[in-house]
MDAnalysis code that builds the backbone (N, CA, C; Angstrom):
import MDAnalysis as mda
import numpy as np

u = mda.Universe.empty(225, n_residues=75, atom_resindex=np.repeat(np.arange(75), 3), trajectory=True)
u.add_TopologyAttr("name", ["N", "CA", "C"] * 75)
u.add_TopologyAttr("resid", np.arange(1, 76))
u.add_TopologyAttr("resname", ["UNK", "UNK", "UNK", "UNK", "UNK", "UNK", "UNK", "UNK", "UNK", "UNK", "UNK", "UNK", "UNK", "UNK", "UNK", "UNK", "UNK", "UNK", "UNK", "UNK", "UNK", "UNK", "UNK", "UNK", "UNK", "UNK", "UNK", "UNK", "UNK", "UNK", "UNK", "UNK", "UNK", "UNK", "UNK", "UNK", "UNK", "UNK", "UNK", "UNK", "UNK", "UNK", "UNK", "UNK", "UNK", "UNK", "UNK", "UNK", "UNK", "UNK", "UNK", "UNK", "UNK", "UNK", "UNK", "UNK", "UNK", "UNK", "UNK", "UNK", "UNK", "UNK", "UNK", "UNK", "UNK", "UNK", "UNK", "UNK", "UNK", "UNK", "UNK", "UNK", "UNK", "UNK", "UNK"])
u.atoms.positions = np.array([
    [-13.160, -2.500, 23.016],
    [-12.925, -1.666, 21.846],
    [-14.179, -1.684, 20.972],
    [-14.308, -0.648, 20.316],
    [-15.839, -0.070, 19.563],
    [-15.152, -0.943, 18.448],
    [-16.287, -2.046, 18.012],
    [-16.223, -2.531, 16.889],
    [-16.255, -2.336, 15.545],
    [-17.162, -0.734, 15.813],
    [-17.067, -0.007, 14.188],
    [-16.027, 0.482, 13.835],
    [-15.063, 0.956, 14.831],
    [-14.104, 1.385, 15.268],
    [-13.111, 0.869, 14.510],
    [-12.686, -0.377, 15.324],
    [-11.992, -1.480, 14.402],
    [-11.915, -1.605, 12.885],
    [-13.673, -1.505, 12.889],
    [-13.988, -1.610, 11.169],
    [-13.270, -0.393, 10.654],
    [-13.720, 0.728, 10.948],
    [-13.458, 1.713, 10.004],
    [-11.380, 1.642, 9.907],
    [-10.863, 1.469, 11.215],
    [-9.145, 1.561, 10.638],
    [-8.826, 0.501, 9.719],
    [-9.479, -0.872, 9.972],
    [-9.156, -1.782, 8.777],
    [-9.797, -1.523, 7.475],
    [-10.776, -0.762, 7.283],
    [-11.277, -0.185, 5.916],
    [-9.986, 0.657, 5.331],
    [-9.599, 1.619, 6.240],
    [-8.596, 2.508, 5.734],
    [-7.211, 2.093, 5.312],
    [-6.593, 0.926, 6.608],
    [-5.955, 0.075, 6.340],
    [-5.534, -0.786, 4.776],
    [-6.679, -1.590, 4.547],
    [-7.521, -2.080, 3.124],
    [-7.317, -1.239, 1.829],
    [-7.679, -0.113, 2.210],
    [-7.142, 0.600, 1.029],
    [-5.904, 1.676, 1.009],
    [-5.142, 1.249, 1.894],
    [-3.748, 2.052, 1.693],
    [-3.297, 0.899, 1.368],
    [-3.529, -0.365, 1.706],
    [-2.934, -1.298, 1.439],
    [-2.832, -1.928, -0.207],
    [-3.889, -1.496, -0.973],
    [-4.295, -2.197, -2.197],
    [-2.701, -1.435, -3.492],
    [-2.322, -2.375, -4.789],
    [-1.151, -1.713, -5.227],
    [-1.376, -0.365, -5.824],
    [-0.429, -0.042, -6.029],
    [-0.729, 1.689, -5.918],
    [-0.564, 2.599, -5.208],
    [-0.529, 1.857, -3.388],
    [-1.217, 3.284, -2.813],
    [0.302, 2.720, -1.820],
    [0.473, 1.558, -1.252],
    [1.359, 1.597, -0.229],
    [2.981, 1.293, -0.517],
    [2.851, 0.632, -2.132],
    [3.954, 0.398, -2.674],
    [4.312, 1.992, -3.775],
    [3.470, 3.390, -3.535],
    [4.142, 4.028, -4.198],
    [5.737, 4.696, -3.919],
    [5.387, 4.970, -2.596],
    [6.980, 5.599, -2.275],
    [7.414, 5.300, -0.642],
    [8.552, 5.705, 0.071],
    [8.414, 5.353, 1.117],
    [7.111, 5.602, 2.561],
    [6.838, 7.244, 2.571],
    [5.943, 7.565, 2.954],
    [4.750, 6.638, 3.304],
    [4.125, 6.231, 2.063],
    [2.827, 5.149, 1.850],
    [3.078, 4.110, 2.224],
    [4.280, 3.789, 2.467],
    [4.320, 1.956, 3.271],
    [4.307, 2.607, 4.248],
    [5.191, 3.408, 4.912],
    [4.786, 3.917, 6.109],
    [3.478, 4.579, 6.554],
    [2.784, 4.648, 6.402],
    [1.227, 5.263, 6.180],
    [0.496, 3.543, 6.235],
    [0.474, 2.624, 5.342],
    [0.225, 1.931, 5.899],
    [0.557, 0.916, 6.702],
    [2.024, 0.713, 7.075],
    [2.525, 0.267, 8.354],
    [1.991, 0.744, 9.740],
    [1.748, 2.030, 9.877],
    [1.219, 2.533, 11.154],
    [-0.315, 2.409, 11.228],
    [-1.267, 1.964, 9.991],
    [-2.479, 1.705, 10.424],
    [-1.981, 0.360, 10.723],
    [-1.545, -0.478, 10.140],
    [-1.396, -2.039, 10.473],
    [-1.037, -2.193, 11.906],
    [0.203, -1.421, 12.351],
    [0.260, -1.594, 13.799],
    [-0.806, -0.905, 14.518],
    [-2.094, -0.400, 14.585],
    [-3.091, 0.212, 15.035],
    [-3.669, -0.749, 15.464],
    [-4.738, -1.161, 13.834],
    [-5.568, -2.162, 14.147],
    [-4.738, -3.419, 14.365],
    [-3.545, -3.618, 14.919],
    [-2.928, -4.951, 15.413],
    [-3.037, -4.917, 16.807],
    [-3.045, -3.391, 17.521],
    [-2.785, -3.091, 18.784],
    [-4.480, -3.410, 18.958],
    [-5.526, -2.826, 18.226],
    [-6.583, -3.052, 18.994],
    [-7.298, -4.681, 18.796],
    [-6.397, -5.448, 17.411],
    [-7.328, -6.555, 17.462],
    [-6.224, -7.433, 18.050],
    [-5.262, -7.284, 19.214],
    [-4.632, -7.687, 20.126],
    [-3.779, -9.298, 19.661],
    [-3.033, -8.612, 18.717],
    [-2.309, -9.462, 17.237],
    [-1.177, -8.983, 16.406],
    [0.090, -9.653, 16.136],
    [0.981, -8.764, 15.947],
    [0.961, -8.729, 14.579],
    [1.459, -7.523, 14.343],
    [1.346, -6.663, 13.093],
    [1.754, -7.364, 11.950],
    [1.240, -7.191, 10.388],
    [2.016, -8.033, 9.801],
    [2.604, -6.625, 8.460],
    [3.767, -6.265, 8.986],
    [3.921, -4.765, 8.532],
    [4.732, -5.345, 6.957],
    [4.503, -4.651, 5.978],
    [5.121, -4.560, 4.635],
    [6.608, -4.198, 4.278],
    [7.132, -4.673, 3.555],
    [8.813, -4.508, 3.463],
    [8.769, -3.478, 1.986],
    [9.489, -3.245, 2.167],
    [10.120, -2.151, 0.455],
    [9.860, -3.037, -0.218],
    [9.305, -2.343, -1.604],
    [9.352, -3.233, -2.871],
    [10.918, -3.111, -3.290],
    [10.991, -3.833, -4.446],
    [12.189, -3.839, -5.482],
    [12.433, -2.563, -5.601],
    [11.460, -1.680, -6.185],
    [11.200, -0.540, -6.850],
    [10.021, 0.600, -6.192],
    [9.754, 1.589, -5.969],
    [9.340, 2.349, -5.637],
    [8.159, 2.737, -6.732],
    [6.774, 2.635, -6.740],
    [6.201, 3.435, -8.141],
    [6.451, 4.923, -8.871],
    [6.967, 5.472, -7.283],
    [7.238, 7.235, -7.944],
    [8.581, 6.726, -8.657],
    [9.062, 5.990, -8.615],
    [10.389, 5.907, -9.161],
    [10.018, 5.671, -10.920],
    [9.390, 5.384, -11.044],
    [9.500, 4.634, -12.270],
    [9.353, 5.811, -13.642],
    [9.892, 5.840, -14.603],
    [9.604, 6.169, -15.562],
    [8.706, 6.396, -16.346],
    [7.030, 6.897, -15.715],
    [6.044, 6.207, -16.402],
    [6.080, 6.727, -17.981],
    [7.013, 7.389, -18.835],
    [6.997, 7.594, -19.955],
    [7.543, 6.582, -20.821],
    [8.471, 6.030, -20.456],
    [9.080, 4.831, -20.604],
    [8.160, 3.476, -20.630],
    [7.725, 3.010, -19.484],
    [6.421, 2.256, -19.150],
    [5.190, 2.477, -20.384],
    [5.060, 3.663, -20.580],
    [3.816, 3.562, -21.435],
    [4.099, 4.074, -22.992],
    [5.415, 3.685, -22.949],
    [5.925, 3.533, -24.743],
    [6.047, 2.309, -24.376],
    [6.743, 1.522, -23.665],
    [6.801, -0.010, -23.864],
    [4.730, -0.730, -24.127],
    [4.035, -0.054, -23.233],
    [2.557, -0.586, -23.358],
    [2.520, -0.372, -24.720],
    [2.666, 0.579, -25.101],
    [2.121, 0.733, -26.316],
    [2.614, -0.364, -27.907],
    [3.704, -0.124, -27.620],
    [4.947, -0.558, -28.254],
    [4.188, -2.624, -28.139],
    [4.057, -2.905, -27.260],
    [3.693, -4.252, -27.276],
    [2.171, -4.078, -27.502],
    [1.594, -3.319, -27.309],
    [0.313, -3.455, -27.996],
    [-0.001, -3.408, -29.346],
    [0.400, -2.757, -29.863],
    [0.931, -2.148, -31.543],
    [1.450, -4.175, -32.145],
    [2.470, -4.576, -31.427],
    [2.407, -5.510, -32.382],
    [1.721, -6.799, -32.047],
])
């Protein structure tokens, strides 16, 4: 297996993985579940795939969220 190869799906991997991107909705864990089983298949190692959060980020209220920021910043 092409080693840059490797590199570049675990780069992509890496950053679907970071918060934000794989804990936003179901889709994105799945998005990065299937690079994880990729580069698991080529670095011949079993996958270490991500479970649901508590909460979903599209879920959240961010209007809510950023009256509470504020709201505790203020005092």
């Amino acid at each position: 297996m092409d080693d840059k190869l490797i590199k570049q799906i675990r780069d992509l991997r890496d950053v679907q993985g970071r918060d934000g991107n794989w804990n936003y909705d179901p889709y994105m864990q799945g998005l990065y579940n299937g690079l994880e089983f990729a580069l698991s298949i080529m670095e011949k190692r079993e996958p270490q795939f991500r479970n649901a959060p508590d909460q979903w980020l599209a879920d959240l209220n961010l209007t809510a969220v950023l009256a509470e920021l504020v709201e505790t910043e203020s005092t």
